[in-house]
Predicted model as a PDB file, atoms N, CA, C, CB and O in Angstrom, pLDDT in the B-factor column:
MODEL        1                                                                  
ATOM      1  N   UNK A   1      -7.679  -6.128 -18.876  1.00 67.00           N  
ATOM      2  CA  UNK A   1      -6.870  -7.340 -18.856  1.00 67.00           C  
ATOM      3  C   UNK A   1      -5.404  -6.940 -18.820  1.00 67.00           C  
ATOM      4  CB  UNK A   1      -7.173  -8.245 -20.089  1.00 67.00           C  
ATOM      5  O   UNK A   1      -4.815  -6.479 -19.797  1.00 67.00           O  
ATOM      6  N   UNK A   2      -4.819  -7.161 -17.548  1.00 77.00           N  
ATOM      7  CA  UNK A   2      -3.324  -7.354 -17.506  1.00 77.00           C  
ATOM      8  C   UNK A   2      -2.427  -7.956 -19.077  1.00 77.00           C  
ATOM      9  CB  UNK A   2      -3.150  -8.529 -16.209  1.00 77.00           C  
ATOM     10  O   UNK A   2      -2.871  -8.382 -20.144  1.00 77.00           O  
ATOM     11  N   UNK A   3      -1.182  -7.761 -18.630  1.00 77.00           N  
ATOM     12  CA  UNK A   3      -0.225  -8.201 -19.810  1.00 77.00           C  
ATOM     13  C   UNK A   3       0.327  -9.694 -19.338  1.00 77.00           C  
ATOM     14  CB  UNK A   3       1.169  -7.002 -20.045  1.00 77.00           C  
ATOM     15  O   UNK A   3       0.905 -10.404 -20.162  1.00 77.00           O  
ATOM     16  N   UNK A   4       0.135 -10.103 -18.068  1.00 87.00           N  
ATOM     17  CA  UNK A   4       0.105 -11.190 -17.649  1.00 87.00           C  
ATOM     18  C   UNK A   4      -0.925 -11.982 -17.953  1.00 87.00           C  
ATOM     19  CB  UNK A   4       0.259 -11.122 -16.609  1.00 87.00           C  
ATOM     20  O   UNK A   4      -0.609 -13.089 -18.389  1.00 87.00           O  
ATOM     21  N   UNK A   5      -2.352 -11.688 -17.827  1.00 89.00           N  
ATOM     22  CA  UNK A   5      -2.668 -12.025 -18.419  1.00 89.00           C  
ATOM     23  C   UNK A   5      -2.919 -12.886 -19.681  1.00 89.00           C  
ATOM     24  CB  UNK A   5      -2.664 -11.605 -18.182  1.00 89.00           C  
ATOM     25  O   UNK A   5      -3.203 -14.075 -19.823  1.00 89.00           O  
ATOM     26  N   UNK A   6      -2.703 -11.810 -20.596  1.00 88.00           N  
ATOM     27  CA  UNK A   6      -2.662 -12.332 -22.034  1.00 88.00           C  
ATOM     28  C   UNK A   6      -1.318 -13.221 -22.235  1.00 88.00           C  
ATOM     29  CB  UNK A   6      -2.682 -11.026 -23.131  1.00 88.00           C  
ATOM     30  O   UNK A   6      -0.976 -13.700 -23.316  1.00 88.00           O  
ATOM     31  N   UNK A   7      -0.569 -13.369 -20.931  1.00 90.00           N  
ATOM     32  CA  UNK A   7       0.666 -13.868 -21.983  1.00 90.00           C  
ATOM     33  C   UNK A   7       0.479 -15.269 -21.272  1.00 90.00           C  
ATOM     34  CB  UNK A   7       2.534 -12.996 -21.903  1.00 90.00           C  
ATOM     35  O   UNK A   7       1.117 -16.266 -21.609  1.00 90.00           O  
ATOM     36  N   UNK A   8      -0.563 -15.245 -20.143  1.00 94.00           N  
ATOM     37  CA  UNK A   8      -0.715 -16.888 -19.344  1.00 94.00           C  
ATOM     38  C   UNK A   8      -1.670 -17.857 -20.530  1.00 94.00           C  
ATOM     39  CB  UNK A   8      -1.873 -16.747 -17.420  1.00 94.00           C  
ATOM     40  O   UNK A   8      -1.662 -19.051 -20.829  1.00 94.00           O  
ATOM     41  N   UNK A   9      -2.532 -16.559 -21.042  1.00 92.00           N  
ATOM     42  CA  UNK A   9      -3.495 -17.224 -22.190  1.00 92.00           C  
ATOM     43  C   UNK A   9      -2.749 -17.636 -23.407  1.00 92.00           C  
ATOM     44  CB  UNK A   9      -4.641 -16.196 -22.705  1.00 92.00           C  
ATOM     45  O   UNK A   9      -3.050 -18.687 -23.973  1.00 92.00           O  
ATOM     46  N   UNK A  10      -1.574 -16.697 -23.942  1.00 92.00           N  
ATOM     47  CA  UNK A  10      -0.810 -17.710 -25.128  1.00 92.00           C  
ATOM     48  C   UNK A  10       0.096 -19.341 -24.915  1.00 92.00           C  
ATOM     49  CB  UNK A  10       0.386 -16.682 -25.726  1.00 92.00           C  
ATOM     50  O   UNK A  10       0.532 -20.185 -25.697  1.00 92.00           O  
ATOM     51  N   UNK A  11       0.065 -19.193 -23.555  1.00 93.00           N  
ATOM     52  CA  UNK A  11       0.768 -20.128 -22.843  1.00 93.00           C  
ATOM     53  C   UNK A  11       0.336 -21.819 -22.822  1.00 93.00           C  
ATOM     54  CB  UNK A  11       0.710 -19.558 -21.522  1.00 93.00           C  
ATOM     55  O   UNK A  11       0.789 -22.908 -23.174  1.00 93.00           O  
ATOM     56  N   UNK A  12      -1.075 -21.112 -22.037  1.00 95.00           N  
ATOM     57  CA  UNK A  12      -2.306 -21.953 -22.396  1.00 95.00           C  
ATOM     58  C   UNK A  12      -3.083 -22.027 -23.446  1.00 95.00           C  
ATOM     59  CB  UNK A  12      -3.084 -21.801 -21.703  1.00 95.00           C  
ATOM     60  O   UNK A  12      -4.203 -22.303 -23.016  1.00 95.00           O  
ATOM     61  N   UNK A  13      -3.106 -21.939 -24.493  1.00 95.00           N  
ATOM     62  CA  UNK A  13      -3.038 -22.039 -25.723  1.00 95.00           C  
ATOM     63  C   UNK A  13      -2.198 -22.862 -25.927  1.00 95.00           C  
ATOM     64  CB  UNK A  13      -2.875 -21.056 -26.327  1.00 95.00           C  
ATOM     65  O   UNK A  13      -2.395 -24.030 -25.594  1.00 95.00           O  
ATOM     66  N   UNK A  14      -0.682 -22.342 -26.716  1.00 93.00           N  
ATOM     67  CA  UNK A  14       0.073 -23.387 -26.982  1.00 93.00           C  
ATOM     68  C   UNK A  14       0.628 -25.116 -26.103  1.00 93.00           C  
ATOM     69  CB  UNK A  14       1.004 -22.573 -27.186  1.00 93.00           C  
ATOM     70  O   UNK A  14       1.322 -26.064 -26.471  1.00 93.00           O  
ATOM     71  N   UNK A  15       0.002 -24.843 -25.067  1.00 94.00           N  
ATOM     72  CA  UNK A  15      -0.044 -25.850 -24.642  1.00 94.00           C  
ATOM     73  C   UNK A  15      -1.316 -27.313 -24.937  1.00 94.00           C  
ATOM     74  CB  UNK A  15       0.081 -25.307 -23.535  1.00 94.00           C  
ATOM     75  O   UNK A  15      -1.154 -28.524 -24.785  1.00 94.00           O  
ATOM     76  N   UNK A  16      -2.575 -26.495 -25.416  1.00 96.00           N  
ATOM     77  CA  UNK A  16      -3.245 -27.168 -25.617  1.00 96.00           C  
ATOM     78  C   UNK A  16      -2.974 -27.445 -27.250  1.00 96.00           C  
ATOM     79  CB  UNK A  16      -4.378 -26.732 -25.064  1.00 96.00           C  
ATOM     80  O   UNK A  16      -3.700 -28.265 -27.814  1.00 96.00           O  
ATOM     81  N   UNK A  17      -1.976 -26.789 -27.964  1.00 95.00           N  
ATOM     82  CA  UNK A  17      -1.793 -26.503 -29.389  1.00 95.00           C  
ATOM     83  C   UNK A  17      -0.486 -28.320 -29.015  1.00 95.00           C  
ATOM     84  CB  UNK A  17      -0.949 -24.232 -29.988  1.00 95.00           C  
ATOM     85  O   UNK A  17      -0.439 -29.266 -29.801  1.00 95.00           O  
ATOM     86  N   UNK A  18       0.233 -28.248 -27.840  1.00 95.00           N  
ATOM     87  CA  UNK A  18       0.973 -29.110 -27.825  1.00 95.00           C  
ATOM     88  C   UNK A  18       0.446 -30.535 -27.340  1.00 95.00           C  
ATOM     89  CB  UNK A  18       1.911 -28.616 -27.200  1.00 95.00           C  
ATOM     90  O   UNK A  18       1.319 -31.312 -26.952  1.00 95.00           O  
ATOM     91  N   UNK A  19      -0.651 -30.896 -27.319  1.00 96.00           N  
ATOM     92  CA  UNK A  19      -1.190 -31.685 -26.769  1.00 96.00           C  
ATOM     93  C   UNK A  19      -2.011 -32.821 -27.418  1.00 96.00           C  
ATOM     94  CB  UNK A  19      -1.714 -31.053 -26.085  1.00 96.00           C  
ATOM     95  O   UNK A  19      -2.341 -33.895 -26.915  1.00 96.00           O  
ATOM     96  N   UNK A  20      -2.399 -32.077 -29.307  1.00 96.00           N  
ATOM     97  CA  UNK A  20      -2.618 -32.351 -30.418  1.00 96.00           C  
ATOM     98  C   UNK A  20      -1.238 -33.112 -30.990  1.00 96.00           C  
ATOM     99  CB  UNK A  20      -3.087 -31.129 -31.058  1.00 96.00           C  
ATOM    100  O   UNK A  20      -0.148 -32.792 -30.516  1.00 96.00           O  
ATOM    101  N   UNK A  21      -1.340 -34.122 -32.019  1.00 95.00           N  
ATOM    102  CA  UNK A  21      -0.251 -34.740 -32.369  1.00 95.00           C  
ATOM    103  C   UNK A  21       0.028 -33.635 -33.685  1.00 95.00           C  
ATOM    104  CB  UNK A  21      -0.483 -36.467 -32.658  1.00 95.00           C  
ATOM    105  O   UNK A  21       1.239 -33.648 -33.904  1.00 95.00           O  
ATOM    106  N   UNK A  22      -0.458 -32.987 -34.333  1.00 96.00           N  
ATOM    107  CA  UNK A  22      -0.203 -31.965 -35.261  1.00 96.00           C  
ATOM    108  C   UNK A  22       0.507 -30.983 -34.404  1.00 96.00           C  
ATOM    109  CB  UNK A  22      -1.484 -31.404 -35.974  1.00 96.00           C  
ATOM    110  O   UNK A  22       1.719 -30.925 -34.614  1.00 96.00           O  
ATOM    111  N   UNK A  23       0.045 -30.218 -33.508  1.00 95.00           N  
ATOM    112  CA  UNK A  23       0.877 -29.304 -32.478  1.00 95.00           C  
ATOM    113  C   UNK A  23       2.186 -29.897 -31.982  1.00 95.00           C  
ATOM    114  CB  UNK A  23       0.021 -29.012 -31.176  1.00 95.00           C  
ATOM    115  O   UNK A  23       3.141 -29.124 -31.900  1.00 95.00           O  
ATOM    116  N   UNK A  24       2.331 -31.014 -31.683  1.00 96.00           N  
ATOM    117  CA  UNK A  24       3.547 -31.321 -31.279  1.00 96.00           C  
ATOM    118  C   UNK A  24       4.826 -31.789 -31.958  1.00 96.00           C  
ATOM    119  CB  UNK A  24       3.315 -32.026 -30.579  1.00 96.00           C  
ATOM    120  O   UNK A  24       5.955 -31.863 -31.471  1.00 96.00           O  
ATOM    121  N   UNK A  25       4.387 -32.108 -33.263  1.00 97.00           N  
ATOM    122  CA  UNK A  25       4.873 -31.803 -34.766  1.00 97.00           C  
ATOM    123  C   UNK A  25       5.414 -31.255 -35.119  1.00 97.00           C  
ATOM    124  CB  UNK A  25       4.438 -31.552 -35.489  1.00 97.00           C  
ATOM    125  O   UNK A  25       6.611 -31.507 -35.259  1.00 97.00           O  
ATOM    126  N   UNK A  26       4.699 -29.861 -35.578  1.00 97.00           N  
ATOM    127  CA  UNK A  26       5.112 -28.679 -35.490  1.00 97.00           C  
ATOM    128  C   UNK A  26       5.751 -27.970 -34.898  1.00 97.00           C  
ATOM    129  CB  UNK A  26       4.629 -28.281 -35.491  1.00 97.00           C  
ATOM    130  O   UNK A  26       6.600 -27.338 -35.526  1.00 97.00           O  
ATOM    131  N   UNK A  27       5.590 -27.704 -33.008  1.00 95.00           N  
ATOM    132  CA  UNK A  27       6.987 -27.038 -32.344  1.00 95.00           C  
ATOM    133  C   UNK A  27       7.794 -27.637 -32.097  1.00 95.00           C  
ATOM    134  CB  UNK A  27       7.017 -26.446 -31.300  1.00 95.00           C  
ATOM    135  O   UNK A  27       8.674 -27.023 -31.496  1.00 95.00           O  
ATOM    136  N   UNK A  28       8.092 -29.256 -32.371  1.00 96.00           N  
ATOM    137  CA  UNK A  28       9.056 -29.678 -32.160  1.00 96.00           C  
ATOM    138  C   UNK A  28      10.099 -29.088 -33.876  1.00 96.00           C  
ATOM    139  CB  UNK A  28       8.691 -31.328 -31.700  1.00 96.00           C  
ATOM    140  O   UNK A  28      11.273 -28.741 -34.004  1.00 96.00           O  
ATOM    141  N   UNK A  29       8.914 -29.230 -34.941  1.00 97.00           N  
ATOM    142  CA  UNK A  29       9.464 -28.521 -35.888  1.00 97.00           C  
ATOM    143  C   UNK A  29       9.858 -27.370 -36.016  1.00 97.00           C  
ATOM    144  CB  UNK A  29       8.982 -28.564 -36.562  1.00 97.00           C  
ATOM    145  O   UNK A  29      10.702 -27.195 -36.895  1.00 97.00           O  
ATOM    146  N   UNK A  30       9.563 -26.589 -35.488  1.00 97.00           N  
ATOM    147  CA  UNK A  30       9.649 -24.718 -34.833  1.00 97.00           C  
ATOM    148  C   UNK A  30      11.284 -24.848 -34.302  1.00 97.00           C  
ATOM    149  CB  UNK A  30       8.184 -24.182 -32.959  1.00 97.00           C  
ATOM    150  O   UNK A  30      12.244 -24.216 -34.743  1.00 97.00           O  
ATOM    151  N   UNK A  31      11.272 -26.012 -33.069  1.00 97.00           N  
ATOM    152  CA  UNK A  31      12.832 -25.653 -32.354  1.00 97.00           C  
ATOM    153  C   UNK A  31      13.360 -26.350 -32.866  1.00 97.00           C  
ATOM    154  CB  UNK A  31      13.249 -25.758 -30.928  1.00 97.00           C  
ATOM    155  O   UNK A  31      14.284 -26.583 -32.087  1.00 97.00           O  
ATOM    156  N   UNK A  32      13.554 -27.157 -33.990  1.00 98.00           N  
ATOM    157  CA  UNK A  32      14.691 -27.776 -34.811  1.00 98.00           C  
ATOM    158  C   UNK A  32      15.356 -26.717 -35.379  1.00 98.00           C  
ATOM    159  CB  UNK A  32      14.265 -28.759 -35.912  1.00 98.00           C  
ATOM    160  O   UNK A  32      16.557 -26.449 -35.381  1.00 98.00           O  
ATOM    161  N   UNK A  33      14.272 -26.067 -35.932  1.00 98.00           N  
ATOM    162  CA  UNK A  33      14.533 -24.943 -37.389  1.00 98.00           C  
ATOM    163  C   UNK A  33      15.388 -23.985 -36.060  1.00 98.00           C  
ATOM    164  CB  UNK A  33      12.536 -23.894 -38.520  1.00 98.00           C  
ATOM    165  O   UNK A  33      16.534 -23.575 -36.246  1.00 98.00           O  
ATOM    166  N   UNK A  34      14.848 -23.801 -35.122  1.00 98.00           N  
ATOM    167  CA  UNK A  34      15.245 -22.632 -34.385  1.00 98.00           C  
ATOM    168  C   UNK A  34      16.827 -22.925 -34.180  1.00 98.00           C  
ATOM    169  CB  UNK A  34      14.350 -22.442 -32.932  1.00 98.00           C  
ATOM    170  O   UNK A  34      17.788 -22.160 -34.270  1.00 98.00           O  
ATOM    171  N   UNK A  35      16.743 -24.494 -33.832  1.00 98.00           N  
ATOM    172  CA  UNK A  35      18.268 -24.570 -33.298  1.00 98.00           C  
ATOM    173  C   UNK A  35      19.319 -24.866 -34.332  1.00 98.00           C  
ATOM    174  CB  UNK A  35      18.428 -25.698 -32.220  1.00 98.00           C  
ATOM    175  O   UNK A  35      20.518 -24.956 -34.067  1.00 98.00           O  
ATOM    176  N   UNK A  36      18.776 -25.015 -35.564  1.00 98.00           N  
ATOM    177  CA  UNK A  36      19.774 -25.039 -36.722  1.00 98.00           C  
ATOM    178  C   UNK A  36      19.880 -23.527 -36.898  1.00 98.00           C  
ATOM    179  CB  UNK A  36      19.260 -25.902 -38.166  1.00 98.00           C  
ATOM    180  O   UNK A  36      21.083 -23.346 -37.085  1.00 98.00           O  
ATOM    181  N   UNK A  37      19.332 -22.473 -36.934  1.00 98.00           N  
ATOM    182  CA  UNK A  37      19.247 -21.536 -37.348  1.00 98.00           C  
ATOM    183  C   UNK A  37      20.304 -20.824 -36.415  1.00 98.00           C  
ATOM    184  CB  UNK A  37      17.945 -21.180 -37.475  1.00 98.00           C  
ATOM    185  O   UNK A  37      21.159 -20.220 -37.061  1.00 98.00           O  
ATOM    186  N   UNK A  38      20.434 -20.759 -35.109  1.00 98.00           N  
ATOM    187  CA  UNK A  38      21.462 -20.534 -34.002  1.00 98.00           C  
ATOM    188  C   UNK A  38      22.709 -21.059 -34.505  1.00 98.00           C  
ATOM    189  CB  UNK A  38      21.100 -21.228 -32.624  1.00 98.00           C  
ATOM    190  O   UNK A  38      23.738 -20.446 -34.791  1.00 98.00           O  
ATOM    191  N   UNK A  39      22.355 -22.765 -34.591  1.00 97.00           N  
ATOM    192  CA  UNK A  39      23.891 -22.915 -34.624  1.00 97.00           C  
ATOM    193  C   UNK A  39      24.627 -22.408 -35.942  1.00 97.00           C  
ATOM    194  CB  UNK A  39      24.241 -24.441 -34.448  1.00 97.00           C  
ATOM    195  O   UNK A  39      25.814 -22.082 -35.942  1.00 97.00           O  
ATOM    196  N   UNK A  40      23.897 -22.376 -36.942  1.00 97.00           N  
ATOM    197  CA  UNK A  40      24.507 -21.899 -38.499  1.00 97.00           C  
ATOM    198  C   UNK A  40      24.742 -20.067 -37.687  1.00 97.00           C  
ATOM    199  CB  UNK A  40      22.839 -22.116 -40.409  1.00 97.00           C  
ATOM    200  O   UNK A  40      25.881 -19.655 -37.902  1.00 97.00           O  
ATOM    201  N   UNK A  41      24.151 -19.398 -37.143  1.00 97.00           N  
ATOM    202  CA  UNK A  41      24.618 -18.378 -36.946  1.00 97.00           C  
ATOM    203  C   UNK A  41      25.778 -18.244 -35.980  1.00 97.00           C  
ATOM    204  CB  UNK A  41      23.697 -17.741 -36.703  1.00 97.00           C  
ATOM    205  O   UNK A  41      26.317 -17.137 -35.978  1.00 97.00           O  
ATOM    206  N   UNK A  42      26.347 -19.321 -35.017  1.00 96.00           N  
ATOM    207  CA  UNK A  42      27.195 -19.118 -34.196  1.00 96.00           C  
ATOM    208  C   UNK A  42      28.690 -19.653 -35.340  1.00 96.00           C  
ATOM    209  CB  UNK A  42      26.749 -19.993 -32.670  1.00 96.00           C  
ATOM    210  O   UNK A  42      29.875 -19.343 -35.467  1.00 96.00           O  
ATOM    211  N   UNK A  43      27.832 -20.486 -35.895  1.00 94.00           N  
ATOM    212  CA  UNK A  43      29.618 -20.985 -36.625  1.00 94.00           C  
ATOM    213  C   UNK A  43      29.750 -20.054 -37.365  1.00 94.00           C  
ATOM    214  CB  UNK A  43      29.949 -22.485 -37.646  1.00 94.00           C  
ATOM    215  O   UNK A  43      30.837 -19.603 -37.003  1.00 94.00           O  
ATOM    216  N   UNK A  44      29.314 -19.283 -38.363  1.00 93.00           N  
ATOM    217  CA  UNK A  44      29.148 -18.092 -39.065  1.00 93.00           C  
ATOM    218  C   UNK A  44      30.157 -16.907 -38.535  1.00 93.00           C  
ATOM    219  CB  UNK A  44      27.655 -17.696 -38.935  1.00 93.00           C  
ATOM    220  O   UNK A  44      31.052 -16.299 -39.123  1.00 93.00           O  
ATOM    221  N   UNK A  45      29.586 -16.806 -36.993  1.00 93.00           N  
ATOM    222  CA  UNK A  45      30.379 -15.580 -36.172  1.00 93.00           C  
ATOM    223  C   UNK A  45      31.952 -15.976 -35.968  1.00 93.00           C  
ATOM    224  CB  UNK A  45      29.643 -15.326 -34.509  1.00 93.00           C  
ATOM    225  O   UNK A  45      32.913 -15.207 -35.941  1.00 93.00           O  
ATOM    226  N   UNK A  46      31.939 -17.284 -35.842  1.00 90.00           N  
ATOM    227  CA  UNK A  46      33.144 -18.234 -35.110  1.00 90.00           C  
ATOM    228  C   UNK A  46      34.436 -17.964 -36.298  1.00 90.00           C  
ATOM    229  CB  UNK A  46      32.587 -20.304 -34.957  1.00 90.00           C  
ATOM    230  O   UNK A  46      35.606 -17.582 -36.279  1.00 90.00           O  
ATOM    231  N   UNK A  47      33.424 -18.421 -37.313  1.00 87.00           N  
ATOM    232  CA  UNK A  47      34.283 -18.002 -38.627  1.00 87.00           C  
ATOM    233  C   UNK A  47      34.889 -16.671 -39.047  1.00 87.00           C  
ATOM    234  CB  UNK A  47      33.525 -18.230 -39.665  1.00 87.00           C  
ATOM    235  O   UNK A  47      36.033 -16.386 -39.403  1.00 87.00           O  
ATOM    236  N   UNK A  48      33.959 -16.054 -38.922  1.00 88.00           N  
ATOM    237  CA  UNK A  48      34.977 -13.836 -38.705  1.00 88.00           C  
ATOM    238  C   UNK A  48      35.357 -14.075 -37.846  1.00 88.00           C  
ATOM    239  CB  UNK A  48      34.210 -11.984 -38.414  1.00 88.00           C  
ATOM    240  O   UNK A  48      36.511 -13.768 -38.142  1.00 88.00           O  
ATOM    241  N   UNK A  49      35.468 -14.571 -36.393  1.00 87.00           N  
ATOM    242  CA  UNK A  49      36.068 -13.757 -35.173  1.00 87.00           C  
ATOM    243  C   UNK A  49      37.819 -14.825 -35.637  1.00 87.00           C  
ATOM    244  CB  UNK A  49      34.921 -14.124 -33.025  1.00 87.00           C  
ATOM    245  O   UNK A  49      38.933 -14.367 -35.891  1.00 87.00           O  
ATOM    246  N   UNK A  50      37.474 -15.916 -35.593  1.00 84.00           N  
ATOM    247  CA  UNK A  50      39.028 -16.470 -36.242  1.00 84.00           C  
ATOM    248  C   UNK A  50      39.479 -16.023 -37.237  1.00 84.00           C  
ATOM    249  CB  UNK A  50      39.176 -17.757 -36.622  1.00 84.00           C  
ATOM    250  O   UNK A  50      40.517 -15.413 -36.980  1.00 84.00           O  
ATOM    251  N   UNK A  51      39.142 -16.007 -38.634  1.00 81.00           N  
ATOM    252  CA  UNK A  51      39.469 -15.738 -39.922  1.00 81.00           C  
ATOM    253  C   UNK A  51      40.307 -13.952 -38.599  1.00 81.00           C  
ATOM    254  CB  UNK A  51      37.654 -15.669 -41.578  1.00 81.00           C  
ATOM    255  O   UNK A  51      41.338 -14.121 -37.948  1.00 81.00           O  
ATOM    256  N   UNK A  52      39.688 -12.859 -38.579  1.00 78.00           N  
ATOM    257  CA  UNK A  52      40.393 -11.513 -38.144  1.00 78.00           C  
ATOM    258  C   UNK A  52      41.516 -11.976 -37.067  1.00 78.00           C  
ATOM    259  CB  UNK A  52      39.225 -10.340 -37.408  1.00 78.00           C  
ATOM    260  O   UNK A  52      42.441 -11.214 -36.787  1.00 78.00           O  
ATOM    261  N   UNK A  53      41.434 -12.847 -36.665  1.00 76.00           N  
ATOM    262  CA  UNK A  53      42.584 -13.125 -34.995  1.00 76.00           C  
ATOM    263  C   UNK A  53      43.881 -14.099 -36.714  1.00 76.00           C  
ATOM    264  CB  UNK A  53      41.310 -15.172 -32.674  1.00 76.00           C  
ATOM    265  O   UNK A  53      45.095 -14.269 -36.601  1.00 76.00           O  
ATOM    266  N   UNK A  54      43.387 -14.332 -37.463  1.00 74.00           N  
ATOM    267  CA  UNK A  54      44.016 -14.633 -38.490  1.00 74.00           C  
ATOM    268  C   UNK A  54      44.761 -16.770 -38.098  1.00 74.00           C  
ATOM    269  CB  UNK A  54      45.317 -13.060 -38.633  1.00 74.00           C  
ATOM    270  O   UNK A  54      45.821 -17.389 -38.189  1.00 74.00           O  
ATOM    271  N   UNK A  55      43.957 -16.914 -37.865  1.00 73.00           N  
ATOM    272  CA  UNK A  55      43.630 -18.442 -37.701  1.00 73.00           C  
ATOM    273  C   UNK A  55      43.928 -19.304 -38.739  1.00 73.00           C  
ATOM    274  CB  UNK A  55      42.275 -18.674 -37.477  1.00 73.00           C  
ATOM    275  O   UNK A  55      44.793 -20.173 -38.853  1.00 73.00           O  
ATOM    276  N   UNK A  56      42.767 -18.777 -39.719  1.00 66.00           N  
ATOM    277  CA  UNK A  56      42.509 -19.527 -41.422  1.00 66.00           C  
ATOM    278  C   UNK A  56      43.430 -18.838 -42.343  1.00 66.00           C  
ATOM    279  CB  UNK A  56      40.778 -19.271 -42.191  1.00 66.00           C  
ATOM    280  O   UNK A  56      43.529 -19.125 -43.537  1.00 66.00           O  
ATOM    281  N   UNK A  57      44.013 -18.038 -41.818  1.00 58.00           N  
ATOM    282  CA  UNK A  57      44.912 -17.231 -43.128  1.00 58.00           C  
ATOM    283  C   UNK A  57      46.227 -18.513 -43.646  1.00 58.00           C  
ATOM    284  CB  UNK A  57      45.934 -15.348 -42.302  1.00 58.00           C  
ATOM    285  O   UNK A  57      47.163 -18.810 -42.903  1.00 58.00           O  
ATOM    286  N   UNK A  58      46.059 -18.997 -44.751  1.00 56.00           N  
ATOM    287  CA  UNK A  58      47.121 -19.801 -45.053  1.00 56.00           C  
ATOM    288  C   UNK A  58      48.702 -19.037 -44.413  1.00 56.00           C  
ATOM    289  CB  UNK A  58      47.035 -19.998 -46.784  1.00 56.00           C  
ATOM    290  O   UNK A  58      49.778 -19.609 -44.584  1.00 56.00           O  
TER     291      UNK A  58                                                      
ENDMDL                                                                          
END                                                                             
């Protein structure tokens, strides 16, 4: 079995995982968390790269 394969079968999987009202629940719960988790890490970065260019320095 190819690596294509296996990765058309997780595909199809989670698709039938999304098709369930519990599955669709859930990864919609998956990319919330995901996209809070990004954006708390981009403002995070935003915050050192200004604070050093000396932005926030009273």
């Amino acid at each position: 079995m190819g690596r294509f394969a296996r990765l058309r079968g997780c595909f199809r999987t989670l698709g039938q995982y999304w098709h369930t009202d519990k599955g669709r629940h859930d990864i919609c719960d998956y990319a919330k968390a995901f996209v809070l988790m990004l954006l708390s890490a981009a403002i995070a970065a935003a915050a050192v790269f200004f604070e050093e260019l000396g932005i926030f320095a009273p």
